[in-house]
C-alpha positions in Angstrom: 102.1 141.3 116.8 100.9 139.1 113.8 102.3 136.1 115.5 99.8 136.5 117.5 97.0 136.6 115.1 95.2 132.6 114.9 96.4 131.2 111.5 94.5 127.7 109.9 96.3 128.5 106.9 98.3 125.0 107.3 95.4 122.7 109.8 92.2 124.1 108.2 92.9 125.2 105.1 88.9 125.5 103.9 88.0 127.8 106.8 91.9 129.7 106.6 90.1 132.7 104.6 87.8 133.5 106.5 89.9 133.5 109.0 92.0 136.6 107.9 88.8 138.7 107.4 87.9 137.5 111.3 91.2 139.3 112.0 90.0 142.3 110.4 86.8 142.5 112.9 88.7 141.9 116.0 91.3 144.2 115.5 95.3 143.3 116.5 94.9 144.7 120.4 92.0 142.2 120.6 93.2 138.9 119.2 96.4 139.5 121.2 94.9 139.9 124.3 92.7 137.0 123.5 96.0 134.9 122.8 97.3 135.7 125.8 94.9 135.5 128.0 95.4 134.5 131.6 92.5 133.4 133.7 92.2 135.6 136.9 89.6 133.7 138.8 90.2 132.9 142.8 93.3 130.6 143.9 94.5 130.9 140.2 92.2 128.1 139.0 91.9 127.6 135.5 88.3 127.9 134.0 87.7 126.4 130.2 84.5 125.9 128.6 83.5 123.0 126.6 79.8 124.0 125.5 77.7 124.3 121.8 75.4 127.0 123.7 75.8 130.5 122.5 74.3 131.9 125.6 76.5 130.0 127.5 79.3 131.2 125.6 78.4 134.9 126.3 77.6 134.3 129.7 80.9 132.8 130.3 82.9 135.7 128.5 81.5 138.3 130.6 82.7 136.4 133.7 86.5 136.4 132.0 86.3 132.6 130.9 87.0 133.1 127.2 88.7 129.3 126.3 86.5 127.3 124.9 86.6 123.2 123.6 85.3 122.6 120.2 85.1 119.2 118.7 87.8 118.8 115.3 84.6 119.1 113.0 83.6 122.6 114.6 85.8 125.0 113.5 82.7 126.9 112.0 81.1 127.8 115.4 84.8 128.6 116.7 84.9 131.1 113.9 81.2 132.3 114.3 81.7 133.1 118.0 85.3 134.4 117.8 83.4 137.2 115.3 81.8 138.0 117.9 83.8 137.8 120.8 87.1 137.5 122.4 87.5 134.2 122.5 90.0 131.4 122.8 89.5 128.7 120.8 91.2 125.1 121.3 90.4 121.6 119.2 90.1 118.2 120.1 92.3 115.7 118.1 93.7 112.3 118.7 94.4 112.6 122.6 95.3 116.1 122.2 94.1 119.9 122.5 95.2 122.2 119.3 94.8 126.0 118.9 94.5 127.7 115.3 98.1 126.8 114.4 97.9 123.2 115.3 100.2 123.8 118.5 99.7 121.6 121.2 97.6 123.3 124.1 97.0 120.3 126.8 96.9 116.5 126.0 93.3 115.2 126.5 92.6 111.9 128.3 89.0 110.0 128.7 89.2 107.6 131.7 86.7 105.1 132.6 88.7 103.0 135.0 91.0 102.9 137.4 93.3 101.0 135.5 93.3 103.3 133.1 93.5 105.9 135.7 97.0 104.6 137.3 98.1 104.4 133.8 97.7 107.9 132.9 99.4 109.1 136.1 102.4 107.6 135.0 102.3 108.2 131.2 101.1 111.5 131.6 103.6 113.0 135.1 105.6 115.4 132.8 103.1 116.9 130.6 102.6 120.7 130.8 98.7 121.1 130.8 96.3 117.8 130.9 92.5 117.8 130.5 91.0 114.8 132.3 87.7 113.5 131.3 86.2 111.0 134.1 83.9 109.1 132.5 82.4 107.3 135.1 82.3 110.1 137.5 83.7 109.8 141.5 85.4 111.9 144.2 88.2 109.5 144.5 89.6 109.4 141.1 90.1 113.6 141.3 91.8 112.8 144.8 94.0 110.3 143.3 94.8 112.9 140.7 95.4 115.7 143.0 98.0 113.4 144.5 100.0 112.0 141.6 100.5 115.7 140.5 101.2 117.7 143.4 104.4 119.1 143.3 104.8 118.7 139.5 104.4 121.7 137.0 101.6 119.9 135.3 98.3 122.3 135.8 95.5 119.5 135.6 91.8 120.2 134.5 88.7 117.9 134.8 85.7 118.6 132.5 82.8 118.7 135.2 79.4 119.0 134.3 77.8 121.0 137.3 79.2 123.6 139.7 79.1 120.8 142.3 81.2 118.6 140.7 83.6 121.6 139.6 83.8 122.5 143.4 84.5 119.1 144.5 87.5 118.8 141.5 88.5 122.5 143.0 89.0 121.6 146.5 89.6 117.5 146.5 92.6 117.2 149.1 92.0 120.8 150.3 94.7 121.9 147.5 92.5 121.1 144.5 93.2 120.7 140.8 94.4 123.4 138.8 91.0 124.0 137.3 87.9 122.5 135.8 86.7 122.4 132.0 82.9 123.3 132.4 81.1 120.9 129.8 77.6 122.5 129.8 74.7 124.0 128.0 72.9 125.6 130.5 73.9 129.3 131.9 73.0 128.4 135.1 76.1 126.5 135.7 78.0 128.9 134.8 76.3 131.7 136.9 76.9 129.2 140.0 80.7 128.4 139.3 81.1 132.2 139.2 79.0 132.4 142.5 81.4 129.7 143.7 84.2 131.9 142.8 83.2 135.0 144.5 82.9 133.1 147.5 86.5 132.2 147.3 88.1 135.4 146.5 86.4 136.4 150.3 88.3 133.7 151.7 91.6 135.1 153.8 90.7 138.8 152.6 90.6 141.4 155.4 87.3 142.9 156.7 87.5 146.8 157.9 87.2 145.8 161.8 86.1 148.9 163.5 86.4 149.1 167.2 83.3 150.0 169.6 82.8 151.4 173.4 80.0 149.5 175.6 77.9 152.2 176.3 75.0 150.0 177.7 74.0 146.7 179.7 70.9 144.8 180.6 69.7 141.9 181.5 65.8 141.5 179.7 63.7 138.1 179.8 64.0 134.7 178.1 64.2 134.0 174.6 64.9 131.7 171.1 68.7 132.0 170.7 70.4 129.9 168.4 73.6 128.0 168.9 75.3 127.8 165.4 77.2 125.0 165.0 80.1 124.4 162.0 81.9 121.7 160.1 85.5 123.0 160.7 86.9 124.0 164.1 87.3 127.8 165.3 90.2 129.1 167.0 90.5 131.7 169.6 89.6 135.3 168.4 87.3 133.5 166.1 83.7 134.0 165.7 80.5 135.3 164.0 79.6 138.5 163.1 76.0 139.3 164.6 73.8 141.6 165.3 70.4 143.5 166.0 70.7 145.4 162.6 72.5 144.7 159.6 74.5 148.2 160.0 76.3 146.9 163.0 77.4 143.2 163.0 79.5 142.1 166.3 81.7 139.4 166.4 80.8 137.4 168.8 83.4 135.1 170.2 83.4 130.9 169.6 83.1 128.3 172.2 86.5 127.5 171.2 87.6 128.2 175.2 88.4 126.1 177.7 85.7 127.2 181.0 85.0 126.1 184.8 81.6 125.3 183.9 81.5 123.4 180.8 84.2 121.7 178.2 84.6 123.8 175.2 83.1 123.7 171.8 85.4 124.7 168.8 82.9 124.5 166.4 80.2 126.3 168.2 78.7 129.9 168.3 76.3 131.0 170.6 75.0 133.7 168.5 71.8 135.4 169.7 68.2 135.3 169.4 66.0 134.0 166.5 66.0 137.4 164.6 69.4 138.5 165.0 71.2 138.8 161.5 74.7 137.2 160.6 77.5 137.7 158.2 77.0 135.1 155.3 79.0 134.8 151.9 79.0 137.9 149.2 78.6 140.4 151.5 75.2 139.4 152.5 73.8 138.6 155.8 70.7 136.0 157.6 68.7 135.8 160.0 69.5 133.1 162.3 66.8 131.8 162.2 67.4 131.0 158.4 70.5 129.0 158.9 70.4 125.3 158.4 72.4 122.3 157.1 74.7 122.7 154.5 74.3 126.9 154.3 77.6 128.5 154.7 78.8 131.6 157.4 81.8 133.6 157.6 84.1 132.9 160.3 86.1 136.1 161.2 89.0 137.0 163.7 90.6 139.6 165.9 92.4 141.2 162.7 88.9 140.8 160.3 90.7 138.0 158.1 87.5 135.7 156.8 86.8 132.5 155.7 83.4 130.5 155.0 82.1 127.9 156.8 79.6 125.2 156.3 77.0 124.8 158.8 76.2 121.4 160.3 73.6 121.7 162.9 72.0 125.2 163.9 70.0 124.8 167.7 67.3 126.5 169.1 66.5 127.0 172.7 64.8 129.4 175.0 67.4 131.3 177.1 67.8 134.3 179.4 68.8 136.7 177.3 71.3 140.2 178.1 71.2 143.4 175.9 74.1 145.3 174.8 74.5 148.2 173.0 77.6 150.2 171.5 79.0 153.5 170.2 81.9 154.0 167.6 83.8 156.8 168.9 83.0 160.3 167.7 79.8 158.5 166.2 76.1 159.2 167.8 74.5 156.0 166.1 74.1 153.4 168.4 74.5 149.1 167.9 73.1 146.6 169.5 72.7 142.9 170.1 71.0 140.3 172.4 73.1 137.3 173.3 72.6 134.5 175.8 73.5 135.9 179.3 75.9 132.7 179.8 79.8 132.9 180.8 80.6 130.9 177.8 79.0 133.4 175.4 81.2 136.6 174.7 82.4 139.0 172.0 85.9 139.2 170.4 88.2 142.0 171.9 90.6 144.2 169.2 94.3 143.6 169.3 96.0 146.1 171.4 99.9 146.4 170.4 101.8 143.3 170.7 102.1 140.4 172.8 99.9 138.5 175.3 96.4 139.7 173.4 93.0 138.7 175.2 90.7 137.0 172.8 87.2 137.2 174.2 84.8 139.4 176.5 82.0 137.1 178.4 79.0 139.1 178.5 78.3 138.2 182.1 82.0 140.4 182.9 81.2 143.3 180.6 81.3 146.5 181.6 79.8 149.8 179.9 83.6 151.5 178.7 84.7 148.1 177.5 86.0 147.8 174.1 84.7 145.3 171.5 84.1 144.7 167.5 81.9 145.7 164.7 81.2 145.8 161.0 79.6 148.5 160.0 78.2 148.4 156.9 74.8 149.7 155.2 71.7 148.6 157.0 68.9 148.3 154.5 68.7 145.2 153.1 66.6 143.3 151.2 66.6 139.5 151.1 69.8 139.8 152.5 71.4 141.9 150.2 72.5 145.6 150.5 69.8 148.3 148.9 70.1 151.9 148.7 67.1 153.2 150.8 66.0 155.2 153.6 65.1 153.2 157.1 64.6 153.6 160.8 65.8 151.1 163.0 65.5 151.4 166.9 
C-alpha cells in the first residue's frame, strides 16, 4: 500500500518532509483511494480542476472532482489542500503533467493556431492522456480534435473556463471529448458543470411509466394552449409529459405522424393550455407558459426512456379545448389534463406484448375505458421543484 502513498522525496526535495507527516493525517485508506481515483461523472467524462480558490477546491471535492492543476512553483498549496482533503494533485512542467513522484500524468499542449493545432494532432495521436489548452478559444478547433482522436485510446481534455464552454468541449461532434479541465475561480462554475452533469446522467434512464384508464371526457370552451416546438426531431411514441397537476403528468403524443388533415411536425408538441405543467430536467417540472428559447424539456417514449431537449420556439394560440381525466387502477385519485380538441393532438398508448404496437391516442377518438400514460410523482411543488407539504388540488 505505501506505493501508493505521494512521495517528493526525489522532485521536491524541500517540501518531501512534510510530505510524510501529510501521510500521517490522511491515513493509508485515504491517500489510496485518492491515488486511484476514477471519476464517475455522466458518459465517463473526465473532470480536472485547474483553480488557486480554496472554495472552489472544496466545492469541487464534494461533487467527486478531486484532480487538481497546480503550477511547478505551487507545491505549497498542493500540500495545504491535500491536508485537508482527498485530493489529487498533478504539476505543470515543460509540456507535461507530473504527480508527486514525477511520473508522467498527461502531456500538456497550449495552442493558439491552427497550425499549431494540425501539428499537435499528429505529434501527439499516440499519447495516453493529453490536456489541450486553446488559447484563442473556438468551437471548431474542439471539433477538429474530437476528430483526429476518435477511435484512438488517447482520453483528450480541454481546460474550459465556463460551464458553457465545458459543455460545448463535452458534446462537439455529438461524441465529445473525454473531459474538460475547469480553469476557474469562481464556485459557480463548478455548481453549473455539476448541474450540467445531472442533466446527463437523466439522459437514456428509464422513467417508472405507470399505466392509466380514461374514466372521463369533455369538450369545455376555448383557451391559450401552447404548441412546444424542439431543436431535435421526435419519433413515434415520443412526447411530453403534461398535465393539470404535477402528481400526474401524461405523455402526450408528438406531431411526429403523418395525418389526412395536415403534414406532420416531428419536432412539435401540442401540449395544453397556458397553465398546464411539463416534465423539465432534474426532476423538476414548468408551466408552459414558462417555456421559451433555449430552455430544455424531457422527451419521453412508450417504455419511459428520457432524453432533454432544447426548445426552439414555444406558440401560443386560443383553441377549443377537451378535458380528460384518468384513474390508476385500484387507485381513487383522479388526473387530469386539457389538450387542444384537434385529431393531430393525442396521448402515447403503453406497449402491450410484442409486435405491431400502436403509438398514439387522438383525443378526438378517445373513449372513457381507454388506456394511456402517466408519471406519478409528488404534487407539491415549489418553483418547480418537489417539497414535502400537504395540498388540495381539484
Amino acid at each position: 500500500m505505501d506505493m501508493l502513498l505521494p512521495s517528493l522525496s526525489h522532485s521536491y526535495p524541500k517540501v518531501a518532509g512534510k510530505w510524510q507527516n501529510c501521510r500521517k493525517f490522511l491515513g493509508t485508506n485515504r491517500v489510496a483511494r485518492m491515488c486511484a481515483f476514477t471519476p464517475s461523472n455522466s458518459k465517463n467524462k473526465t473532470v480536472w480542476i485547474w483553480t488557486e480558490n480554496k472554495q472552489v477546491m472544496t466545492a469541487s471535492v464534494e461533487r467527486g472532482w478531486n484532480t487538481f492543476i497546480f503550477p511547478s512553483n505551487r507545491q505549497d498549496l498542493a500540500l495545504e489542500w491535500s491536508s485537508i482533503a482527498v485530493i489529487y494533485p498533478v504539476f505543470i512542467q515543460e509540456g507535461r503533467l507530473i504527480d508527486h513522484e514525477h511520473k508522467s500524468v498527461a502531456t500538456f499542449a497550449e495552442i493558439s493556431s491552427p497550425q499549431q493545432l494540425e501539428q499537435f494532432q499528429i505529434l501527439e495521436e499516440q499519447a495516453d492522456k493529453v490536456v489541450v489548452n486553446l488559447l484563442d478559444w473556438q468551437v471548431i478547433p474542439a471539433e477538429n480534435i474530437v476528430a483526429a482522436f476518435q477511435g484512438t485510446q488517447t482520453t483528450v481534455l480541454a481546460v474550459s473556463n465556463t460551464q458553457s464552454e465545458a459543455q460545448v468541449f463535452l458534446e462537439a461532434l455529438e461524441d465529445g471529448l473525454g473531459g474538460v479541465v475547469m480553469k476557474v475561480e469562481d464556485v459557480g462554475a463548478i455548481l453549473e458543470l455539476k448541474g450540467y452533469f445531472d442533466r446527463r446522467r437523466e439522459v437514456d434512464s428509464l422513467l417508472n411509466l405507470t399505466k392509466a384508464i380514461i374514466t372521463h371526457i369533455q369538450v369545455t370552451g376555448m383557451g391559450d394552449r401552447v404548441c412546444v416546438d424542439i431543436c431535435s426531431l421526435m419519433r413515434p411514441g415520443e412526447g411530453l409529459l403534461v398535465g393539470s397537476f404535477a402528481r400526474g403528468l401524461f405523455l402526450v403524443h408528438s406531431e411526429c405522424l403523418e395525418s389526412n388533415y395536415i403534414s406532420s411536425r416531428p419536432f412539435r408538441v401540442n401540449a395544453g393550455p397556458v397553465h398546464a405543467y411539463v416534465a423539465v430536467p432534474g426532476g423538476k417540472t414548468s408551466y408552459l407558459s414558462e417555456l421559451k428559447s433555449g430552455k430544455e424539456v424531457i422527451v419521453v417514449d412508450q417504455r419511459g426512456m428520457q432524453r432533454t431537449a432544447i426548445v426552439g420556439r414555444v406558440k401560443v394560440e386560443t383553441r377549443p379545448l377537451i378535458l380528460v381525466e384518468a384513474k390508476v387502477e385500484s387507485e381513487n385519485e383522479s388526473y387530469s389534463i386539457l389538450l387542444q380538441n384537434a385529431e393531430t393532438v393525442g396521448f402515447v398508448s403503453p406497449l402491450h406484448g410484442e409486435g405491431h404496437q400502436r403509438t398514439t391516442i387522438p383525443v378526438t377518438s378517445l373513449k372513457v375505458g381507454d388506456d394511456v400514460l402517466l408519471l406519478l410523482q409528488g404534487g407539491a411543488r415549489h418553483t418547480g421543484i418537489e417539497i414535502k407539504e400537504f395540498i388540495v388540488e381539484k
